[in-house]
N, C-alpha and C positions, 0 to 999 in steps of 0.2 A: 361097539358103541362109538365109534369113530366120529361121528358126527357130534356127538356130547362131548369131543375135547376139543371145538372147537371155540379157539379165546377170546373174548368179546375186548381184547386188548384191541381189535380191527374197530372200534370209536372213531366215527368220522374218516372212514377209511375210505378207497374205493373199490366196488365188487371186484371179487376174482372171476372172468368167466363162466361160464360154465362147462364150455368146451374145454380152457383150459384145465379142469378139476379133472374132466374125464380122460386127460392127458391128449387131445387134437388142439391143432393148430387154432387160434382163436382170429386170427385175422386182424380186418379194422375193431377190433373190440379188446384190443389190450389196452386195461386199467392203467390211469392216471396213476400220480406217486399220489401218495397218502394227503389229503386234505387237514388234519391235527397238524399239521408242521403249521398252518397257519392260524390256529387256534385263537380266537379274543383271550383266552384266560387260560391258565395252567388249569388244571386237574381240580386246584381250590379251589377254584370260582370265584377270586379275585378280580377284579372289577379289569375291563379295558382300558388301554392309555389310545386306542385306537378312535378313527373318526364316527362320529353317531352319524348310522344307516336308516333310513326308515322303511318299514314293512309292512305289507298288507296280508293278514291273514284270511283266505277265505275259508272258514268250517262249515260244520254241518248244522247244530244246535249247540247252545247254551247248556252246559256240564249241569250247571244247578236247575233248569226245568227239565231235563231228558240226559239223564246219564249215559254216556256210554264211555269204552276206550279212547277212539279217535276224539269226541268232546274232553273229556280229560286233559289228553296232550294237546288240542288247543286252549284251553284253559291254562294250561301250564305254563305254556309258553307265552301266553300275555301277557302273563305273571311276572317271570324271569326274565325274559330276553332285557327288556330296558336294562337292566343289572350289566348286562353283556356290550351295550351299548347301542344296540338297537332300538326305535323306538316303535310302537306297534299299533296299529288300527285294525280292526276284525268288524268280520260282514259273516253273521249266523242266522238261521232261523230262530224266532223267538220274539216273545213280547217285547212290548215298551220298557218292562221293569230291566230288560239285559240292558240298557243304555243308562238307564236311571244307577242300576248297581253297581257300574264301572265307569261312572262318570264321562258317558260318554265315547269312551277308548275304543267297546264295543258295538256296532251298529246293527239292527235285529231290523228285516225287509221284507219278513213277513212271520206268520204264525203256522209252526212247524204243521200242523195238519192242513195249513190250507192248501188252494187247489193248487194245480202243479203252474199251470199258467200264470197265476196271481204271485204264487212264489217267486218264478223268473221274471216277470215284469218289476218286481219290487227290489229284486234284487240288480238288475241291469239299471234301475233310476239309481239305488242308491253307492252304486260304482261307481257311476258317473259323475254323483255329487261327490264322494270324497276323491274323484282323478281330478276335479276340477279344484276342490281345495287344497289339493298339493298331492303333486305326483312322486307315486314311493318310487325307493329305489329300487327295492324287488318285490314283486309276487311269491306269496307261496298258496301254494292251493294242495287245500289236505281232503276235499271232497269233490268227487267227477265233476256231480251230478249241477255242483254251483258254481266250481270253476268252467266245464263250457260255454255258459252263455257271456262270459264278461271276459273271457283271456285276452280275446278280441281289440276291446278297449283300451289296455294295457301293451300296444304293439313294440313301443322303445320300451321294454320293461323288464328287464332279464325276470324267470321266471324258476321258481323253486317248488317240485312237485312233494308234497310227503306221500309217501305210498301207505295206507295204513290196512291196505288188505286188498283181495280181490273182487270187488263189491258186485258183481254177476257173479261170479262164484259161489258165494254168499250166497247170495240170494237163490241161487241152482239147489240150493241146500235144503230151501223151505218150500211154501207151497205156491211156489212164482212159474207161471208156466215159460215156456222155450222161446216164446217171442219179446217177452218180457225182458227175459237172462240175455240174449243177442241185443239188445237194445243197449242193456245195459254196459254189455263189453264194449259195445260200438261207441258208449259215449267215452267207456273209460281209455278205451284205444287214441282216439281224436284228441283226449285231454294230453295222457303221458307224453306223446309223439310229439305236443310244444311245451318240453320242459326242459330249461337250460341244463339243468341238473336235478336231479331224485334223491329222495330219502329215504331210505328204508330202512326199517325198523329189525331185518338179522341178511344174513347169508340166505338164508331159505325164499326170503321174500324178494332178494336180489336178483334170484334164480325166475321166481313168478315173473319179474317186471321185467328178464331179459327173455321170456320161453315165450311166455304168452301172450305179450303185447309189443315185443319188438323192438327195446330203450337198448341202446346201445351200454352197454357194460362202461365205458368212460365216463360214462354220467352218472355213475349210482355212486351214493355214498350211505354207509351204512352209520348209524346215530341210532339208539337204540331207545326206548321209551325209558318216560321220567317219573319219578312220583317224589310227591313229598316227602320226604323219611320225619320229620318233625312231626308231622299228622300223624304218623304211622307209629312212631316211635316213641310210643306211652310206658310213664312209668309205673303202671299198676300193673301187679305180676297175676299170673296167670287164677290163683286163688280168690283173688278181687274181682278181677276180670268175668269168671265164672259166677261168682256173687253175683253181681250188681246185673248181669243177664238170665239169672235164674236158672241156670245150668247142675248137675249135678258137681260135687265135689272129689266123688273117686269112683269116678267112671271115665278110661283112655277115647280119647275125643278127636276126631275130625272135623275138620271144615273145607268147605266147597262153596268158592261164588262163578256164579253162571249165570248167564241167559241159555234160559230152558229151552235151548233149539237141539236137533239132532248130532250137529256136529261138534258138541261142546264135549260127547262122550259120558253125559251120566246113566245112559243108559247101562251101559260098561260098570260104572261104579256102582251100581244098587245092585247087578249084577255079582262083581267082586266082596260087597258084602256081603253076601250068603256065604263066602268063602270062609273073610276075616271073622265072621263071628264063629265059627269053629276051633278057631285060635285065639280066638281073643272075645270071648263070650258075651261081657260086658259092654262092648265099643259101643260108641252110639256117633253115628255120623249128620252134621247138619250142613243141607244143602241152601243157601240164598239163592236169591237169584225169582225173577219172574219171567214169563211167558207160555208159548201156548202146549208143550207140553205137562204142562202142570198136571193134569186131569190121569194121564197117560203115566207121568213118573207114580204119581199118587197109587196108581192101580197097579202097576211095574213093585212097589212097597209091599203093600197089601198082598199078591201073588205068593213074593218072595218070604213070606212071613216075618217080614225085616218090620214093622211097624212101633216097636220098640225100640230101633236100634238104629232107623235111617228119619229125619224129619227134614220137612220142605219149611222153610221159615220165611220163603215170601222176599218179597223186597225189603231190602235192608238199607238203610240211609248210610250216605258217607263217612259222617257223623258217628255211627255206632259198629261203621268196620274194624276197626282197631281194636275196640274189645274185643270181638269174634273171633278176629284174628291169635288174637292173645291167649284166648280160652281155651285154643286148641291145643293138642298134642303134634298133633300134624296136620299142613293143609293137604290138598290135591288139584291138580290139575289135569283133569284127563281125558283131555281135546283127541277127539279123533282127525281132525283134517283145518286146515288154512288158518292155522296158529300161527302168525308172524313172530310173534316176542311174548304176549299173555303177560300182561301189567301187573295180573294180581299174584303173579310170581314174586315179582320185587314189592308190592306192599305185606304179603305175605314176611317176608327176609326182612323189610325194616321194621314190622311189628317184633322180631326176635324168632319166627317160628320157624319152622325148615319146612319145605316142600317138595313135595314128588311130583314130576310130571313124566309124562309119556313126550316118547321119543319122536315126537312131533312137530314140523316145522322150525321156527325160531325157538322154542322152550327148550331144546338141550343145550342153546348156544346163552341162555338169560340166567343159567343156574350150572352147569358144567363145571366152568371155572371156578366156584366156590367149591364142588363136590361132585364128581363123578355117580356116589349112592344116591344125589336129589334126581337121575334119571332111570325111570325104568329099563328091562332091556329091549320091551317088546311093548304095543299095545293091547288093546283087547280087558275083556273082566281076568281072566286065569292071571296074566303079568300084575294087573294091580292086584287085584285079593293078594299073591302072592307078597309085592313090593309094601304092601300097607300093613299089612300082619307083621313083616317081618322089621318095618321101622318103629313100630309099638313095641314090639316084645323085645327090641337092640340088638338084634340081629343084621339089620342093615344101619351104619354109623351115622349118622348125620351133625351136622356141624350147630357148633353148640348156637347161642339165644343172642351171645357177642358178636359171633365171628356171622351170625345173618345181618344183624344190624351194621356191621363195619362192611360189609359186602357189599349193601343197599346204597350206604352213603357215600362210599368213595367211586362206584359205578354208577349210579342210576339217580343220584340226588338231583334236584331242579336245576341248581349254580351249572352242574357239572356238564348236563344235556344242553342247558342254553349255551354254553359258552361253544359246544360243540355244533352245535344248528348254527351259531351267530356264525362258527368260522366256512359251514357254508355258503349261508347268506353271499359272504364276502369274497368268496373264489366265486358266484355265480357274478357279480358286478363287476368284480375286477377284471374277468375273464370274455367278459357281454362286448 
């Protein structure tokens, strides 16, 4: 499990090779010294005595119409950075109301379903208007597909990629045919190639942005995903918690959020339940989470005669994860493939709960360092059944309900990531 003691102490660091890992010469790709030496703020997130930057975010959607990961940590970061001393303007898909509920900060160029053309026209006007009302100091573009048409624009502008996945890969995943998935590499190739400097979210995904698309390993820095821990971090214990959601009282409890696509691995986990209920008779596992396998896990249940013991609860609002969270005994995480970091790791550990994930991508490097037992050793259903039975019944140790919480907050708090992104921001300008 080599790769699960890997220390996320590497916080705004920069990649190590990958040639270098497998011990050959790395070439013009030996990593920069460490980007934290210039950090806005220690580790507390103590405010900057440094000069205010200003930055343009480009996202995909508005967190609160269309949830996702990548939406999240720009949300998060619109939030925080001014704290860091950054000030921030953002260009997402989304209604009138994104502008109206952030006073403006955020600017929405069109309406997330519309046509692909009306999108990019709306958003190349409205680049133009906020370059013209004052040109930031840097770009960051955390989505391909809206940072190509406008990088352009922005020519004097030093430029800061976040990488938050492999988005044709992804999509290689689902039911996107082969000209589609090339389309989509090809844009996200054209984008990475003008980035002053990358962000990525672990080691694993450094590896993606040096193998697959070609980024020079001196440009990645590694900054790992954020979440609230105050949202997360309620104080109703897990007896309320189960109340007030209508949960049974003494029955050992999993939870599971996902987007119900293939490679999220619940197929594996309704699978490993038939295991754990052998050992653990009572368990009853709930999966969140929507999309288009729903119909398919539902009948995957029903097969398995898990229908007592495994439930699909649908979409769940941000608002009511923290109890879920709470309720549990144990979460899981058990992605089969292009896991970069997995958010709901660390909202998981700031709720108090401990979680298992498979030795996948970025997820042994987001939970490692608090606890070698939060990684399985393998994937597949036999690794979990086996890993999930055995952290119910205390056989595998896991780290108590404090030491998730103090883990959450001093790694992965919002102060913490901002003050780490700002000290990119600021090596991509100073270095432009």
């Amino acid at each position: 499990m080599n790769i699960a003691t890997k220390s996320m102490t590497m916080r705004a660091s920069t990649i190590t090779p990958a040639a270098d890992r497998a011990g050959k010469a790395a070439g013009s790709n030996k990593p920069l010294n460490q980007a934290s030496g210039k950090a806005l703020t220690d580790l507390s997130g103590q405010p900057s005595k440094q000069r205010t930057i200003d930055s343009l975010q480009i996202g995909m959607n508005w967190f609160d119409e269309r949830p996702g990961g990548l939406d999240r940590m720009v949300s998060a970061l619109i939030q925080s950075l001014p704290a860091q001393g950054v000030t921030v303007r953002g260009l997402v898909a989304g209604s009138e109301n994104v502008r109206t509920s952030t006073h403006g900060v955020v600017t929405p160029f069109a309406a997330p379903d519309a046509p692909l053309p009306k999108r990019v026209a709306g958003l190349r006007r409205a680049a133009v208007e906020l370059r013209n009302a004052r040109m930031p100091d840097v770009v960051a573009a955390h989505f391909a597909l809206y940072a190509a048409p406008v990088l352009g624009k922005f020519s004097r502008v030093p430029k800061v990629i976040h990488f938050h996945g492999p988005w044709g890969d992804e999509s290689a995943h689902g039911a996107r045919g082969h000209a589609n998935v090339m389309v989509r590499r090809a844009v996200e190739r054209h984008v990475y190639q003008r980035g002053n400097l990358h962000i990525v979210l672990s080691q694993a995904f450094g590896d993606v942005l040096q193998e697959q698309y070609g980024v020079n390993a001196r440009t990645i820095r590694i900054v790992p995903g954020c979440v609230d821990v105050n949202h997360f971090s309620t104080d109703i214990d897990r007896r309320a918690a189960r109340t007030a959601l209508g949960l049974p009282q003494d029955r050992p409890m999993l939870f599971c959020v996902r987007r119900l696509v293939s490679r999220m691995g619940l197929e594996d986990l309704i699978d490993a339940m038939f295991l754990v209920r052998q050992q653990v008779p009572d368990v009853l596992l709930t999966i969140a989470g929507k999309g288009p396998l729903m119909a398919a896990l539902q009948a995957r249940i029903d097969y398995r005669g898990l229908s007592q013991h495994v439930r699909l609860a649908g979409f769940v609002a941000d608002e009511a994860l923290p109890l879920w969270y709470r309720s549990a005994d144990v979460s899981v995480v058990p992605t089969t493939a292009l896991e970069g970091f997995g958010l709901t790791t660390i909202e998981s550990l700031a709720s108090g709960t401990p979680v298992i994930v498979t030795p996948v991508g970025g997820l042994p490097e987001a939970v490692a360092p608090l606890s070698p037992e939060l990684v399985l050793e393998a994937g597949g259903f036999q690794a979990l059944g086996a890993g999930l039975a055995g952290a119910l019944l205390g056989r595998r140790v896991l780290p108590s309900e404090a030491e998730c919480r103090a883990y959450a907050r001093s790694h992965f708090d919002l102060p913490v990531i901002a003050a780490q992104t700002a000290a990119v921001y600021r090596e991509a300008i100073d270095s432009y």
